[in-house]
Structures are given as structure tokens and as C-alpha cells.
C-alpha positions as CSV (number, residue, x, y, z in Angstrom):
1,X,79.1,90.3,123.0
2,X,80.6,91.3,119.9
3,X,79.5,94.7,118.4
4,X,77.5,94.8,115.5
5,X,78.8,98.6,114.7
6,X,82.3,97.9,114.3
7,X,83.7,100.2,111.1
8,X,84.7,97.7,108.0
9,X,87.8,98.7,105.8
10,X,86.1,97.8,102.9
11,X,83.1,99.7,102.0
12,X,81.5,97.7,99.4
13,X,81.9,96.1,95.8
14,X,82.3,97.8,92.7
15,X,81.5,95.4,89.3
16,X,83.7,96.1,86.2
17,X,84.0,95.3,82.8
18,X,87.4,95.2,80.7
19,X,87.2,98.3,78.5
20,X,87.3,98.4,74.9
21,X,90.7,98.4,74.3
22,X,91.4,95.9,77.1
23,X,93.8,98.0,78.7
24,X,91.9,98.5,82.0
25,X,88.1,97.7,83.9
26,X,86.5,100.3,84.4
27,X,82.7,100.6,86.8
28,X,81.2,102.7,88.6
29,X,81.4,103.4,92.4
30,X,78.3,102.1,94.2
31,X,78.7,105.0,96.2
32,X,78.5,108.1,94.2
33,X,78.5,106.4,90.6
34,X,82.3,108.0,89.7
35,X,84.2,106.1,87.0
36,X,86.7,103.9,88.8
37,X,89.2,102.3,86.5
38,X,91.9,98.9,87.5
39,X,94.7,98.9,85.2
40,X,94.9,95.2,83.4
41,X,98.5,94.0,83.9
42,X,100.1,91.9,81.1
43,X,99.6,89.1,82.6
44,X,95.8,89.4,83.0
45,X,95.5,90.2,86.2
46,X,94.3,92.9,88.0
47,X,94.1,94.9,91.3
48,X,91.5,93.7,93.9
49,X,90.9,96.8,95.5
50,X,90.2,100.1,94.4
51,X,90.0,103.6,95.8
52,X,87.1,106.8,95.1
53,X,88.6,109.7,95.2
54,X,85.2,111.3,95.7
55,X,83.9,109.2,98.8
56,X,87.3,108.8,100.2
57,X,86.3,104.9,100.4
58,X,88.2,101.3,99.6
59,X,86.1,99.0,97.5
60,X,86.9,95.5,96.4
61,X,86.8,94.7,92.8
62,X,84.7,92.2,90.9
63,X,84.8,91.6,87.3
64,X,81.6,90.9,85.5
65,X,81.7,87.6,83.3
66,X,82.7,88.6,80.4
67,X,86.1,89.6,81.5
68,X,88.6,87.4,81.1
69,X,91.1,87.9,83.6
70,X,93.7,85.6,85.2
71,X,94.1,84.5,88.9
72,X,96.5,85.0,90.3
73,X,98.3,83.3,92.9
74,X,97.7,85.1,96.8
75,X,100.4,86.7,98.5
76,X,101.0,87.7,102.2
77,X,102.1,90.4,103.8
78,X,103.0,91.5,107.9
79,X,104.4,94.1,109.4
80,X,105.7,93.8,112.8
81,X,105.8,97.0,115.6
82,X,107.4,97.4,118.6
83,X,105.3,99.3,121.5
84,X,106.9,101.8,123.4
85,X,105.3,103.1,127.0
86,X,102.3,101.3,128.7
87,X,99.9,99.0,126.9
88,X,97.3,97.7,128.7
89,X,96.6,94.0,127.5
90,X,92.8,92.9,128.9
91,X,91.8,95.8,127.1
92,X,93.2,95.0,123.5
93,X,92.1,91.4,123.5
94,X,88.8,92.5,124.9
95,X,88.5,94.8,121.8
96,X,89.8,92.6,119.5
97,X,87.4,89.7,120.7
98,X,84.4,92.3,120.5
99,X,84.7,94.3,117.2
100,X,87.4,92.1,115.0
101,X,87.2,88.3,115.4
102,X,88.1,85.2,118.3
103,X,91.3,86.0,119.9
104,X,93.4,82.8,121.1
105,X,96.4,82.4,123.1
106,X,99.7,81.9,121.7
107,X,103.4,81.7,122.7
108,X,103.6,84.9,124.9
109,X,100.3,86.5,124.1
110,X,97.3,86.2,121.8
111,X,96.4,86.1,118.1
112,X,93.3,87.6,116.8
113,X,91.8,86.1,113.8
114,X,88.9,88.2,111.4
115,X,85.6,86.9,111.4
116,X,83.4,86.4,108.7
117,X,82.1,89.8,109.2
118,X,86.1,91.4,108.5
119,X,87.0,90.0,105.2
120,X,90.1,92.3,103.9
121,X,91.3,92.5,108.0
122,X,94.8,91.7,109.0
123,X,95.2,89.0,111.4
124,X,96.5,90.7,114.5
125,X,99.1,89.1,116.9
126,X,100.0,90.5,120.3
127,X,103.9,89.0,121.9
128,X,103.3,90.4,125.2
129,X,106.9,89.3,125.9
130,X,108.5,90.8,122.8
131,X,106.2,93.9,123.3
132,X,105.3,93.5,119.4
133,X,102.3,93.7,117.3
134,X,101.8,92.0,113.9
135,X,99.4,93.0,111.4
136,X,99.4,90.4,108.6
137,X,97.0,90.3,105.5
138,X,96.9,86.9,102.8
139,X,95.5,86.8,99.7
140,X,95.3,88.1,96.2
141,X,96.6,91.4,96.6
142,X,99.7,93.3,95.9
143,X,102.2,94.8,98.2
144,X,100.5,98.7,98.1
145,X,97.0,97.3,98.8
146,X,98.1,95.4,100.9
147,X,100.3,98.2,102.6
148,X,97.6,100.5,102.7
149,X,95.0,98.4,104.4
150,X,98.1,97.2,107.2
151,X,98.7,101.0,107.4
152,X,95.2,102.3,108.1
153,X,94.5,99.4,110.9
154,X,97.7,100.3,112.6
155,X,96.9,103.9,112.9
156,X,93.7,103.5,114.1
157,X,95.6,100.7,116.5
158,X,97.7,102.9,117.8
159,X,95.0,106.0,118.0
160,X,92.8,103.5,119.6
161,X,95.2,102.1,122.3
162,X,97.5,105.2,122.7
163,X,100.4,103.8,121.5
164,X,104.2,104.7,120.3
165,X,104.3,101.7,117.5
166,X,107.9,101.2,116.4
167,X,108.2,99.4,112.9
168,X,110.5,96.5,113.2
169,X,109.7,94.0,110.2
170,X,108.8,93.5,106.8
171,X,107.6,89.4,105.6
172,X,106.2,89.2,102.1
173,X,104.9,85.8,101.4
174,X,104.7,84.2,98.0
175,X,103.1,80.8,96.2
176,X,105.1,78.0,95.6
177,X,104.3,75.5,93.6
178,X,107.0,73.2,94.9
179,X,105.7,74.1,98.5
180,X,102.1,74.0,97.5
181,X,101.7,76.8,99.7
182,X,102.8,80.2,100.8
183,X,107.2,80.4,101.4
184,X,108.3,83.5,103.1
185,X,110.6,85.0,100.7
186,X,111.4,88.0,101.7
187,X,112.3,89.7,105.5
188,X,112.9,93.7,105.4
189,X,114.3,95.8,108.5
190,X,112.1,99.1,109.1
191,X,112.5,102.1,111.6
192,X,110.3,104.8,111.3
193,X,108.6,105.2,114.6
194,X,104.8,106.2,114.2
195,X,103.3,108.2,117.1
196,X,99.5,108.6,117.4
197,X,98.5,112.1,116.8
198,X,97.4,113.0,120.7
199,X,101.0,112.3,121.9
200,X,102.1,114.0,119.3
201,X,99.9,117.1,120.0
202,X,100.4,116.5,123.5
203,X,104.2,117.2,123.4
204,X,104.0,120.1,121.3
């Protein structure tokens, strides 16, 4: 039975207008009513996310109908991990299945897939085999949202699980017109190994 509890990344929507100057939108936070601002870029478009300072929350932005403002085209992002140490499976796909989304097999392990419920989620892929995890996020935002939404699940991933998660991969997806579709254009080495903060205090 899937939990009904389960924390969301995004904690809301926050409305905003293009200022006078049309430089930025600026709102409110639904929160705590700070001024939150998106910087405009030259093109038109904007960020889709923003951050309060004050609540120390992620809220997704909408502009109001008077702002004309361009769409842009989605992107995709994933970052692979290796796992060092013991993982145990059953219990990741059950937790997956029961907080995230459906979880279905793939070549050498599973693939977890956000529900309706976990818009702004990465889809999560297990390789038992490999001993990786992927954390890949599509659509219209830019590499540091994007980064800091895949950042925050994999810490709580590995703080969750107890697990050593090794960074192994960088994919950043773009449109293509001539594909009609997303092309991976881009695949970037990492290697900074990120330890969860109990094994961390429990070497000290």
C-alpha cells in the first residue's frame, strides 16, 4: 500500500509577474510571503524552480498571464553512482514501490518511475549487476536545478539505505529538432565519493 505521507521535493507554487523593467518575475512565497525573484534570461525564458531562503523550501514557478515568456525546450539530466558495501535490494524496491512510484524490472535490476503524486522526482534505476544507481530528471529545467533536486534525493538515498554512493557519470540530454526528441549530448566522468553522515560519524 503506498504511503500517503511520503515527503515531496517541491513544496508548492509560487505565481509571478515580469517586473517593471522586465528584467526578472518576482512573487511572493506562499509560505511566508518573502519576495522571491527568477531572473528573465534574454531569451525569455526563465527558471522553473525557485528557492526561499526564509522557509528553506523548493517551489516551482508559474507565471501569471500577462507575462510573456518563452518555452523552452526540456532537458535531461542523470547521474549515475556506484554502491560500495551491502545493499539490500527487497528493501529498496519495496520503498520505492511504497513512497515514490511503480517499480518494473529491467536488464539486471529495476526502474522506478514517479507517480503522479512526485512531479519534479528523478526516475530511479537500480543495476543490481553493475551495483549502480541512476537518478535521472527530464524537463524544462536547467543543469543547477536540476543538480540540486538529483543531489538532495541521493542524499536522502543513501541516508535512507546506508549507503557509500560513488559518482560515476554525468548525461545531459538536449532537444533536437532533427531527432524530434531528446539526443544525449553530453557524458562527463565524476569521482567524488559521497558517504552518508552515520558512516561517516561512525568512523570518526
Amino acid at each position: 500500500m503506498r504511503s500517503s505521507g511520503a515527503r515531496q521535493l517541491i513544496a508548492g507554487t509560487v505565481h509571478v509577474g515580469v517586473n517593471p523593467d522586465r528584467s526578472e518575475l518576482v512573487g511572493n512565497c506562499p509560505t511566508c510571503g518573502s519576495r522571491l525573484t527568477v531572473e528573465m534570461r534574454a531569451d525569455g525564458t526563465f527558471g522553473r524552480l525557485v528557492a526561499c531562503m526564509r522557509c528553506k523550501e523548493i517551489y516551482r514557478v508559474e507565471a501569471d498571464g500577462s507575462s510573456t515568456v518563452s518555452e523552452e525546450h526540456p532537458h535531461g539530466f542523470a547521474v549515475s553512482y556506484g554502491v560500495e558495501g551491502e545493499w539490500n535490494l527487497p528493501s529498496i524496491m519495496e520503498h520505492l514501490f511504497d513512497n515514490v512510484g511503480p517499480v518494473n524490472p529491467v536488464g539486471g535490476g529495476f526502474v522506478c518511475q514517479p507517480d503522479e503524486n512526485h512531479t519534479d522526482f528523478p526516475t530511479i534505476t537500480v543495476n543490481e549487476h553493475a551495483r549502480t544507481v541512476r537518478f535521472a530528471l527530464f524537463g524544462d529545467y536547467t543543469e543547477r536545478e536540476a543538480g540540486g533536486i538529483i543531489n538532495q534525493v541521493v542524499s536522502e538515498f543513501g541516508i535512507k539505505f546506508q549507503l557509500d554512493l560513488h559518482p560515476l557519470m554525468l548525461e545531459r540530454w538536449e532537444h533536437r529538432d532533427s531527432a524530434k526528441g531528446l539526443v544525449l549530448v553530453e557524458q562527463r566522468p565524476l569521482g567524488t565519493l559521497l558517504r552518508t553522515r552515520s558512516k561517516r560519524q561512525a568512523r570518526a
